[in-house]
PyMOL CGO cylinders between C-alpha atoms (Angstrom):
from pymol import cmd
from pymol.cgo import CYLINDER

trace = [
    CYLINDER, -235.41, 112.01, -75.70, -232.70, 111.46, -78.32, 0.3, 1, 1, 1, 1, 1, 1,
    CYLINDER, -232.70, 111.46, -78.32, -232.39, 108.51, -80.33, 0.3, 1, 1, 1, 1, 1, 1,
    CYLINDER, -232.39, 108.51, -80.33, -230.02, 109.14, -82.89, 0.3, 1, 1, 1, 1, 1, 1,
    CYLINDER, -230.02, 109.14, -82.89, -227.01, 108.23, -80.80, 0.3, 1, 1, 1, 1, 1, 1,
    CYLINDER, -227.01, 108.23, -80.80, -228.20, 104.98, -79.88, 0.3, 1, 1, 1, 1, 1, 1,
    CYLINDER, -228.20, 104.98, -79.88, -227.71, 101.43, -81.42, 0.3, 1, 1, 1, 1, 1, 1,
    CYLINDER, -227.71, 101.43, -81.42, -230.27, 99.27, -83.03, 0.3, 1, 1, 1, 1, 1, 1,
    CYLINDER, -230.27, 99.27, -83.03, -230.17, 96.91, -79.69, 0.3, 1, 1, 1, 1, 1, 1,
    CYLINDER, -230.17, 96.91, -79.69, -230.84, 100.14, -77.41, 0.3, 1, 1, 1, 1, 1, 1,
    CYLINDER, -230.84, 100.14, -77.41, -233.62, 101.30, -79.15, 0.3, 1, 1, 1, 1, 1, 1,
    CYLINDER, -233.62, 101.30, -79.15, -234.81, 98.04, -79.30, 0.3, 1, 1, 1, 1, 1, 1,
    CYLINDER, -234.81, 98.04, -79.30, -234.46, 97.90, -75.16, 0.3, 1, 1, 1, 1, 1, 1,
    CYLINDER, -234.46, 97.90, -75.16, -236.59, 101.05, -75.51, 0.3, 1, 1, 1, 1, 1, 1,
    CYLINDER, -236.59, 101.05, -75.51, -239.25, 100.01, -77.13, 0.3, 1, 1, 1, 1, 1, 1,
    CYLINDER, -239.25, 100.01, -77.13, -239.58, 96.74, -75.11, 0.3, 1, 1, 1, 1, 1, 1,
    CYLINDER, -239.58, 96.74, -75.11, -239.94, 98.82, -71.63, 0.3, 1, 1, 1, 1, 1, 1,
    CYLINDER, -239.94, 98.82, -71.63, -241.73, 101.59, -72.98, 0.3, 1, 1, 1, 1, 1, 1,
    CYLINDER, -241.73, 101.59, -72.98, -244.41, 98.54, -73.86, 0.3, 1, 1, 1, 1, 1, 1,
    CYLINDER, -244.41, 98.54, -73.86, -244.02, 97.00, -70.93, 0.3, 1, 1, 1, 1, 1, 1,
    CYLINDER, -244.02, 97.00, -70.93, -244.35, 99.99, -68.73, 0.3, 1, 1, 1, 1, 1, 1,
    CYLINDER, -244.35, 99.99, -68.73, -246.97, 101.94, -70.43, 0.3, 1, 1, 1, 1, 1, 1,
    CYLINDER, -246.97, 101.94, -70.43, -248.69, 98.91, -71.66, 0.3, 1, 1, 1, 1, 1, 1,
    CYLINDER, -248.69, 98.91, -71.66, -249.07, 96.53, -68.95, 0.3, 1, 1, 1, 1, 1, 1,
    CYLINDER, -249.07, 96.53, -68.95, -248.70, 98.77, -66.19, 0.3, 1, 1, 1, 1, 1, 1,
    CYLINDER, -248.70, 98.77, -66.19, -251.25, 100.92, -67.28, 0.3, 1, 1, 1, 1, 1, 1,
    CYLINDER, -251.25, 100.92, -67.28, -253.37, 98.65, -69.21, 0.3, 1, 1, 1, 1, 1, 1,
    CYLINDER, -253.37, 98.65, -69.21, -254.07, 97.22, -65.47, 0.3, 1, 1, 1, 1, 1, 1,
    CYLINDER, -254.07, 97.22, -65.47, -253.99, 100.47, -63.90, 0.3, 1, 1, 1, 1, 1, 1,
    CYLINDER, -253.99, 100.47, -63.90, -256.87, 101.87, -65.77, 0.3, 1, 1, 1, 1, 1, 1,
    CYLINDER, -256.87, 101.87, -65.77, -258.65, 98.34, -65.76, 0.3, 1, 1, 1, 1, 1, 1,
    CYLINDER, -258.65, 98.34, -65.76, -258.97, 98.02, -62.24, 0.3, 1, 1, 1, 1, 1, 1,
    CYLINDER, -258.97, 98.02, -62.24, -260.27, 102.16, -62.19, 0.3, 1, 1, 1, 1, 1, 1,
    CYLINDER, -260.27, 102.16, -62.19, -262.84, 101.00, -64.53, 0.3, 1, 1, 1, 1, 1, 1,
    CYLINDER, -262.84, 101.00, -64.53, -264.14, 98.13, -62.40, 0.3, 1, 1, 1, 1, 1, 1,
    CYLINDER, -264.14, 98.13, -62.40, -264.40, 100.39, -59.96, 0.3, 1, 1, 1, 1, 1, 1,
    CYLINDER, -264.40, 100.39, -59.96, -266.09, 102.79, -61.87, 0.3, 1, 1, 1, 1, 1, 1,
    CYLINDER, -266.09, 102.79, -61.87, -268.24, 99.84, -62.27, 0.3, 1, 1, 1, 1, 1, 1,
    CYLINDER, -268.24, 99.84, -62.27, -268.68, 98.47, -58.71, 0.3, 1, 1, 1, 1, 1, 1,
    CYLINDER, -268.68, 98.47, -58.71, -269.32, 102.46, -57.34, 0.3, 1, 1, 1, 1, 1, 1,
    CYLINDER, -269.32, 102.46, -57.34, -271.91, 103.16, -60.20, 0.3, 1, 1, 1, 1, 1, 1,
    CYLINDER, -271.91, 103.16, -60.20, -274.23, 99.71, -60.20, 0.3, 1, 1, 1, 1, 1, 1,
    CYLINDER, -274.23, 99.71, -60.20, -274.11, 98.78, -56.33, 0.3, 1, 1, 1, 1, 1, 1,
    CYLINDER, -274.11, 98.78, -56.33, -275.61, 100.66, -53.41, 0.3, 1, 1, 1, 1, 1, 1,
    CYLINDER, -275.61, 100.66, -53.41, -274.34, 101.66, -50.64, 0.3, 1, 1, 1, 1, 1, 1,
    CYLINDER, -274.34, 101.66, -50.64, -272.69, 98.57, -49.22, 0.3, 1, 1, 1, 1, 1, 1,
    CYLINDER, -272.69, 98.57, -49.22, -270.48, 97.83, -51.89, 0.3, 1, 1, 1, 1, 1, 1,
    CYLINDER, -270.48, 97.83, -51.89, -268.91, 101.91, -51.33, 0.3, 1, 1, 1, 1, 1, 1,
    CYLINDER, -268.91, 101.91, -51.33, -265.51, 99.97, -49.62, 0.3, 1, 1, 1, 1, 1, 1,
    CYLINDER, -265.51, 99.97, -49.62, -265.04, 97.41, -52.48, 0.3, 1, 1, 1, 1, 1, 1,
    CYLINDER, -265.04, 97.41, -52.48, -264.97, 100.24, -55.30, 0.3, 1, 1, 1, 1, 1, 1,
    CYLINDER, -264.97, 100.24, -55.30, -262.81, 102.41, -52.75, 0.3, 1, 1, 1, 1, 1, 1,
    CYLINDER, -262.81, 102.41, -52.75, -260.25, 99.60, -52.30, 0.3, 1, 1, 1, 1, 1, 1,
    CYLINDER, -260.25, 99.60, -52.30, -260.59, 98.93, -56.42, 0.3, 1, 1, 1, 1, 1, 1,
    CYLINDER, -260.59, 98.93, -56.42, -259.84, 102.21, -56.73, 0.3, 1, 1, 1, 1, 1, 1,
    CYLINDER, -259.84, 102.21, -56.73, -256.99, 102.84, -54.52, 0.3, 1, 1, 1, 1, 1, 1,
    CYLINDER, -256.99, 102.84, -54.52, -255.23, 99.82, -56.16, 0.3, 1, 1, 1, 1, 1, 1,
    CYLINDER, -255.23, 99.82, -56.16, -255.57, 100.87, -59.66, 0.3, 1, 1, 1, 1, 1, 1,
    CYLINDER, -255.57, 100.87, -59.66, -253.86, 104.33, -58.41, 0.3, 1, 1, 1, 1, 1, 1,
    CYLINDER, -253.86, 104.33, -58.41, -251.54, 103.00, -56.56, 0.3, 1, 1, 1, 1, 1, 1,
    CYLINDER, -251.54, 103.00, -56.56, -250.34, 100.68, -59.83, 0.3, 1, 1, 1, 1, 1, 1,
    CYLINDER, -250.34, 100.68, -59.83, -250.23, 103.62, -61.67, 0.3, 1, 1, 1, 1, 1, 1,
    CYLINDER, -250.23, 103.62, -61.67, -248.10, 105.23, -59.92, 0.3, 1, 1, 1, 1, 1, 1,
    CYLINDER, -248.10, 105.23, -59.92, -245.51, 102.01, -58.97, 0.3, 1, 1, 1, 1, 1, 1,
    CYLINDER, -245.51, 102.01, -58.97, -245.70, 101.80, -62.83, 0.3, 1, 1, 1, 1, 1, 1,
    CYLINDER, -245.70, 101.80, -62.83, -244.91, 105.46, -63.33, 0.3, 1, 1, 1, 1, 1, 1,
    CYLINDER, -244.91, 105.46, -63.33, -242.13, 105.17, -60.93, 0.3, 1, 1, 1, 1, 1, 1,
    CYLINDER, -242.13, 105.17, -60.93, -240.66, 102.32, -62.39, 0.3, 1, 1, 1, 1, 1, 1,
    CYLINDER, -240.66, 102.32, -62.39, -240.98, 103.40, -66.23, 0.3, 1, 1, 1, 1, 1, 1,
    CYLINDER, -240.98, 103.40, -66.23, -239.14, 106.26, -65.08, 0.3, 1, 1, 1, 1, 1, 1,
    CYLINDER, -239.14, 106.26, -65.08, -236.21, 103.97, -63.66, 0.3, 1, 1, 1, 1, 1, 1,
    CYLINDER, -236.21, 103.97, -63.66, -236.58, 102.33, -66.79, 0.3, 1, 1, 1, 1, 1, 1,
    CYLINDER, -236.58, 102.33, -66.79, -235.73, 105.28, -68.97, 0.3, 1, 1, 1, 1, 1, 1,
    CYLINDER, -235.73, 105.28, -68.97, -232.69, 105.96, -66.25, 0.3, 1, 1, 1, 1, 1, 1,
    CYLINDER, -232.69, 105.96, -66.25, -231.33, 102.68, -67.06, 0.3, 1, 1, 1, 1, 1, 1,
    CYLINDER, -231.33, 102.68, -67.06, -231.39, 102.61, -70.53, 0.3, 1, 1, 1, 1, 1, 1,
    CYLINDER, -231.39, 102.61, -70.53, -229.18, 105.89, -70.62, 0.3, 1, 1, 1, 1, 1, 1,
    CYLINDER, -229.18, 105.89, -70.62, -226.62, 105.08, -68.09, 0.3, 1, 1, 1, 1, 1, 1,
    CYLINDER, -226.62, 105.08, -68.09, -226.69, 101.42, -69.38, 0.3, 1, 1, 1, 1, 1, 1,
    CYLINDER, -226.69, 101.42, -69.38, -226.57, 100.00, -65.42, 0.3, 1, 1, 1, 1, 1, 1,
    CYLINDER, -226.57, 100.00, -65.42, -229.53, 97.02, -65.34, 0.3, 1, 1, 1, 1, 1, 1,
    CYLINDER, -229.53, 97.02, -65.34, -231.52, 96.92, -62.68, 0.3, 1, 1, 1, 1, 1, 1,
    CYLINDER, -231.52, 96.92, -62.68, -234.42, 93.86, -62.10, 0.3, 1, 1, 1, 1, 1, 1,
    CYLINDER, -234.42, 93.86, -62.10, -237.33, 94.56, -61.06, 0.3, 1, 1, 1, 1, 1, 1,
    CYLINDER, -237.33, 94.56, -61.06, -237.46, 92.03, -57.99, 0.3, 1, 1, 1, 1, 1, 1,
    CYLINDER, -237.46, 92.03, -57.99, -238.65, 95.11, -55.71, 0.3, 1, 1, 1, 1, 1, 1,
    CYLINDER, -238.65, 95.11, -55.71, -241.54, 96.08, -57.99, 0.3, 1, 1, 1, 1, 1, 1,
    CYLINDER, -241.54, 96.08, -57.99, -242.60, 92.98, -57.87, 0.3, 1, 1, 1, 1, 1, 1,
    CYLINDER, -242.60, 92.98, -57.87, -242.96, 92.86, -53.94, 0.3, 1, 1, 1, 1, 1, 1,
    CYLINDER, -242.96, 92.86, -53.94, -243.90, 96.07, -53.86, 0.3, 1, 1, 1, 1, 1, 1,
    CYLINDER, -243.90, 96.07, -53.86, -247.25, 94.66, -56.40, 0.3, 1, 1, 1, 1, 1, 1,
    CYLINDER, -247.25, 94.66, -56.40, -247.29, 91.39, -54.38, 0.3, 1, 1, 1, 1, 1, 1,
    CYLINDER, -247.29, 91.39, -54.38, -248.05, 93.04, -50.78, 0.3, 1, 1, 1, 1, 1, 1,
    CYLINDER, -248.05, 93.04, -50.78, -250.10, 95.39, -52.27, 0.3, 1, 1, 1, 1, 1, 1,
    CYLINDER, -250.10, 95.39, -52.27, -252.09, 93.11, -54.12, 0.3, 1, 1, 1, 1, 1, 1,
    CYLINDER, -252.09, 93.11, -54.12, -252.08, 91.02, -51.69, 0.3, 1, 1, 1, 1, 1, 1,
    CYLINDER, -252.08, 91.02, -51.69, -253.28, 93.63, -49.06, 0.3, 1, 1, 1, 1, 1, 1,
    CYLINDER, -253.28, 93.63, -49.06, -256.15, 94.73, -50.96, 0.3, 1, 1, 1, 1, 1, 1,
    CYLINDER, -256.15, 94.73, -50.96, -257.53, 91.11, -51.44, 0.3, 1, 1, 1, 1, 1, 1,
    CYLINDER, -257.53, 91.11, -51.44, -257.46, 90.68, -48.22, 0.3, 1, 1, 1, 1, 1, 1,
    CYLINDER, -257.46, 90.68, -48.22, -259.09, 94.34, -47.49, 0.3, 1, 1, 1, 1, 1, 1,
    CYLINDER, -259.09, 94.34, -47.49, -261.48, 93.01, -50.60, 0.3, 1, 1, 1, 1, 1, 1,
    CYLINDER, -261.48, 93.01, -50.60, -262.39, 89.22, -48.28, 0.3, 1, 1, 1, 1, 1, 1,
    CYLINDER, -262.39, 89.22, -48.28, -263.18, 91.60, -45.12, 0.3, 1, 1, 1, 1, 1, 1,
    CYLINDER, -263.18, 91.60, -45.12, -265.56, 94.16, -47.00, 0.3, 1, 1, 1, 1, 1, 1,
    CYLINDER, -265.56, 94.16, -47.00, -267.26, 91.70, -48.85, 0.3, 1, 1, 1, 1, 1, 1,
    CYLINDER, -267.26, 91.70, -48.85, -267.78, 89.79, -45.99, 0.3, 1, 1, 1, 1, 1, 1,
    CYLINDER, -267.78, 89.79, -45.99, -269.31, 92.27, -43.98, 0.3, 1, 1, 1, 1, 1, 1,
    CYLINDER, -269.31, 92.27, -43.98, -272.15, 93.13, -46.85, 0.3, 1, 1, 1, 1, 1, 1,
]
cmd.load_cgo(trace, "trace")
């Protein structure tokens, strides 16, 4: 990517989304594949559908996160803003999903 073209204030927006998207995205991304990691190694058996459903959420915000760093970097060169009101659904019903998924398993053990 080129920078030299761009103003103080668009390098600025840069910086700001590349933090937010390969920061926080994948700060939590990796965070919940490392509890996971965590559940699968120290529990038996039982506990195989909580670190599978850990584990599928942590890849599955990696790749909204991807997706949406990507729009990010779309955005900032055609200079069209976009909010992020989908992404945020898209994190609440799967969030929400796998909590629910989470209640169930750890109901049955």
């Amino acid at each position: 990517m080129n920078f030299s073209g761009l103003s103080n204030d668009d390098k600025l927006d840069i910086r700001a989304a590349q933090r937010t998207f390969q920061g926080a995205y994948y700060r939590t991304a990796l965070g919940q594949l490392g509890f996971a990691l965590v559940v699968l190694k120290l529990f038996n058996y039982d506990f195989l559908a909580v670190g599978s459903t850990f584990t599928a959420q942590g890849c599955l915000i990696l790749l909204i996160g991807h997706l949406r760093s990507r729009r990010a970097d779309e955005m900032i060169h055609s200079h069209d803003f976009e909010t992020s009101g989908n992404t945020v659904m898209m994190l609440f019903v799967l969030n929400l999903t796998c909590y629910v998924t989470l209640v169930y398993h750890l109901l049955r053990v």
